[in-house]
N, C-alpha and C positions, 0 to 999 in steps of 0.2 A: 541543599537547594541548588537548581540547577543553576548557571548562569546566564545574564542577560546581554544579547550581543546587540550594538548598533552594526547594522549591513546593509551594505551599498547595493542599490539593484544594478543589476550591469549587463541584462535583457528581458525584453517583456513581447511575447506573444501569441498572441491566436490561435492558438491550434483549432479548435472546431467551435461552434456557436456555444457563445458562453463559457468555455473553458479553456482557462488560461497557462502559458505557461513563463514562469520568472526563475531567474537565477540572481543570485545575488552572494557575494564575495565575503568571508569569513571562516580564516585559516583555522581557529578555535574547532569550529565546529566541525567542518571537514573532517578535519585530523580525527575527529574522536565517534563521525557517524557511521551507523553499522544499518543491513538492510534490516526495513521493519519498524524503524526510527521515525519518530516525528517532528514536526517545528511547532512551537506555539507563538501565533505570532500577532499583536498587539494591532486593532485594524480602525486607528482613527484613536484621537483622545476621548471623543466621548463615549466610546462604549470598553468596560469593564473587563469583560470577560474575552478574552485573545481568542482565537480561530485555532484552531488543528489541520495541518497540513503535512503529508508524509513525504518525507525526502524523495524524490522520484529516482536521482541523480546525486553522483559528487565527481569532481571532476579538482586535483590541485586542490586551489581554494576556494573553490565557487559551489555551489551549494545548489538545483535546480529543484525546485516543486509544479507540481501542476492541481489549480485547485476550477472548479467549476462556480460561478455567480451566483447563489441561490438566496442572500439576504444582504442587510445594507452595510456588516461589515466584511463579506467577498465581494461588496460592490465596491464599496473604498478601496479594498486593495488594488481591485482592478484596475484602477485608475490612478494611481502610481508609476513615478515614470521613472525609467534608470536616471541614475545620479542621485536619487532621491535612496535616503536611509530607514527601513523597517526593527524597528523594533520587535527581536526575536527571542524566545526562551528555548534554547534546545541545547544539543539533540536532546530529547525525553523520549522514555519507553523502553520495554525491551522486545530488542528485533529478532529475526528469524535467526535461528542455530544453522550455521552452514556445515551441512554432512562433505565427507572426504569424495563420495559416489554420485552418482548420477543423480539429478532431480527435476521436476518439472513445475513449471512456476504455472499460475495459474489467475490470473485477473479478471474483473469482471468492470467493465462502464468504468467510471472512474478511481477505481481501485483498481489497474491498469498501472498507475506511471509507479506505484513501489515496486513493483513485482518488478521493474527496469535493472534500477540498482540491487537486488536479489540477485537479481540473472547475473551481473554485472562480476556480482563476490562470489562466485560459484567457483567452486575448485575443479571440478569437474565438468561432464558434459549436461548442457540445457537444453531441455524442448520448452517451448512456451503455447501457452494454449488461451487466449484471448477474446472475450468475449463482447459484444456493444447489440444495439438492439436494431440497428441497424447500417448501412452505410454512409452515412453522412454522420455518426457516433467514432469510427474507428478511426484511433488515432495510436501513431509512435511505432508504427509496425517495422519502416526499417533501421528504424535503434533499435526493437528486439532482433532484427536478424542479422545486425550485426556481431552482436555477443549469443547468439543462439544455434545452437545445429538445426534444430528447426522451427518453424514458428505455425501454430496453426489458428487460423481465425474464426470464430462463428456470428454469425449474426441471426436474434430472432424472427427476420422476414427473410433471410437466404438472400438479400441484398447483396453480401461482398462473402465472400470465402462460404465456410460449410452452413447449409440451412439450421438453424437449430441453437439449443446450449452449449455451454462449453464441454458438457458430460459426456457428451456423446464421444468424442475423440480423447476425452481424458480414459476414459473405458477400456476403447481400443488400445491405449500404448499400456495400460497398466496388464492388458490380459496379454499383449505381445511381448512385451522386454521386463527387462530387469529396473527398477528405481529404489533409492534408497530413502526418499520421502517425495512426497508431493509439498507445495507450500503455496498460500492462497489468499485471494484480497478481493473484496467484493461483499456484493449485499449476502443479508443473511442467509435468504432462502438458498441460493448460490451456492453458499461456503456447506453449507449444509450437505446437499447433494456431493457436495465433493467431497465431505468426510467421511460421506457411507460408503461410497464408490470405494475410498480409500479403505474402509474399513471390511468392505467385501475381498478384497485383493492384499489385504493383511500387508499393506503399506502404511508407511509411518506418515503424520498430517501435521501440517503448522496452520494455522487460520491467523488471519490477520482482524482483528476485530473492527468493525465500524461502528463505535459510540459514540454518543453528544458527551461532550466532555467539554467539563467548565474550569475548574484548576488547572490541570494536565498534571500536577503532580500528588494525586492522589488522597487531598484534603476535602473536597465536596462532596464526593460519593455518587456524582451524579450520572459519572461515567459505570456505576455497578453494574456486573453482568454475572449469572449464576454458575458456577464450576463445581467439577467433584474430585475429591481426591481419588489418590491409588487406593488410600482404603476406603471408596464409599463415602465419607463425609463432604454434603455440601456446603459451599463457601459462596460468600459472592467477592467475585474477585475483580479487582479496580484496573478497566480496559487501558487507565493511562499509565499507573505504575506497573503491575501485575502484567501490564500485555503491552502493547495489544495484540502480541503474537501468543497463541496460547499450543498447545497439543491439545489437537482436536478431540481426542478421543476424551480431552475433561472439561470440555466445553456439552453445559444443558443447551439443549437446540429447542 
C-alpha cells in the first residue's frame, strides 16, 4: 500500500479561469515520482473518496499539480491556502517509459501540465505539441519552452497559435523527422487520433489514460478500461494500477 503523506502547500495560483495551480513540499514523494504519476489527494473530511491529480512538476522537494474546479471536492482544494497541510496518497501509477531518442509530448486542455514533467525527464531532444480550445484555455507555454526545442500550439477557433487539433502538426513532424515514440494526455477522442496517426507512421505511442477513479490503488474497479494483449486476449485493465500510461497500440478505443 502506497504511503500517506501530510504536505505543506507552499504556493497556490490561478493560472486561467477555474484552474489552479499548487505546489506543495514532500521530500518522500519527490524523490521517488516519475512522469505519468499521480497524487490522490484527500479533499475535505467529509467526502470519502480522494481526487486524482497528476504531478505536473517536481522540483527538490516540492511537488507542483494543476487541477481545474469541476465539483465540490476541487472546490475545497481550491480554497486551501499555503501553510496549510493536504493530505496526500502518492506517487501512484505507472508513468510514461522514457526512451534514450527523441520524443514528442503531446497534451490536450488539461492534460497539458503532466506532459511538463515528461518533457522535463526526457533524455533526449522535445517537441511539444499542445492543445486548448481556445485562447483564454492556453496555459504553461513558456515552462514548455523552456525544457523543449520546440513548442507548438493549436487552438480549436485559431484564437492563439495554429487553427485547428493538435493532429494536424503532430502529422507533419511524424512524416518529416525521426522519433522514437510520441506520448500523450488528454481526452479520449484526442488520445485516439493520436494513436493512429502514430500507428500510420509506425511510431511507438504512450496514452496517458483519463479515468474516474475511486481507490487509486486498484481495489474498486471503477477506474476499468478495456486492453488487449500481444496475443489477442482482452483484459480490462485498472487505469490507476495498470496505467494510466498504457502502449497505445493495447489500448480498445
Amino acid at each position: 500500500m502506497p504511503n500517506v503523506f501530510f504536505c505543506e502547500i507552499t504556493e497556490k495560483k490561478i493560472l486561467i479561469d477555474a484552474v489552479f495551480s499548487m505546489t506543495v513540499t514532500s521530500p518522500e514523494i519527490a524523490q521517488e515520482a516519475k512522469p505519468g504519476q499521480f497524487l490522490h489527494i484527500k479533499c475535505g473530511e467529509a467526502r470519502i473518496l480522494r481526487r486524482p491529480i497528476s504531478i505536473c512538476d517536481v522540483s527538490g522537494d516540492k511537488i507542483n499539480f494543476i487541477f481545474e474546479v469541476k465539483g465540490e471536492g476541487t472546490k475545497w482544494l481550491s480554497e486551501q491556502k499555503p501553510g496549510e497541510k493536504l493530505d496526500i496518497l502518492g506517487s501512484l501509477g505507472n508513468g510514461f517509459t522514457m526512451p534514450a531518442g527523441n520524443i514528442i509530448t503531446v497534451g490536450g486542455g488539461v492534460g497539458t501540465p503532466p506532459m511538463l514533467f515528461t518533457a522535463k525527464s526526457a533524455k533526449n531532444e522535445v517537441k511539444a505539441i499542445l492543445g486548448f480550445r481556445n485562447a483564454d484555455r492556453v496555459m504553461l507555454v513558456n515552462e514548455f519552452k523552456s525544457v523543449c526545442k520546440e513548442v507548438y500550439i493549436t487552438t480549436d477557433d485559431g484564437s492563439f497559435g495554429i487553427h485547428g487539433a493538435v493532429t494536424g502538426p503532430l502529422e507533419e513532424l511524424l512524416r518529416s523527422e525521426k522519433f522514437e515514440t510520441v506520448m500523450s494526455c488528454g481526452q479520449l477522442l484526442m488520445q485516439k487520433a493520436v494513436s493512429e496517426i502514430c500507428k500510420k507512421y509506425n511510431v511507438h505511442c504512450q496514452v496517458s489514460l483519463e479515468e474516474r477513479m475511486g481507490c487509486g490503488v486498484g481495489a474498486c474497479l471503477v477506474c476499468a478500461c478495456e486492453t488487449v494483449s500481444g496475443e489477442g486476449l482482452h483484459n480490462m485493465s485498472r487505469a490507476c494500477l495498470d496505467g494510466p500510461v498504457f502502449n497505445a497500440v493495447n489500448v480498445v478505443w
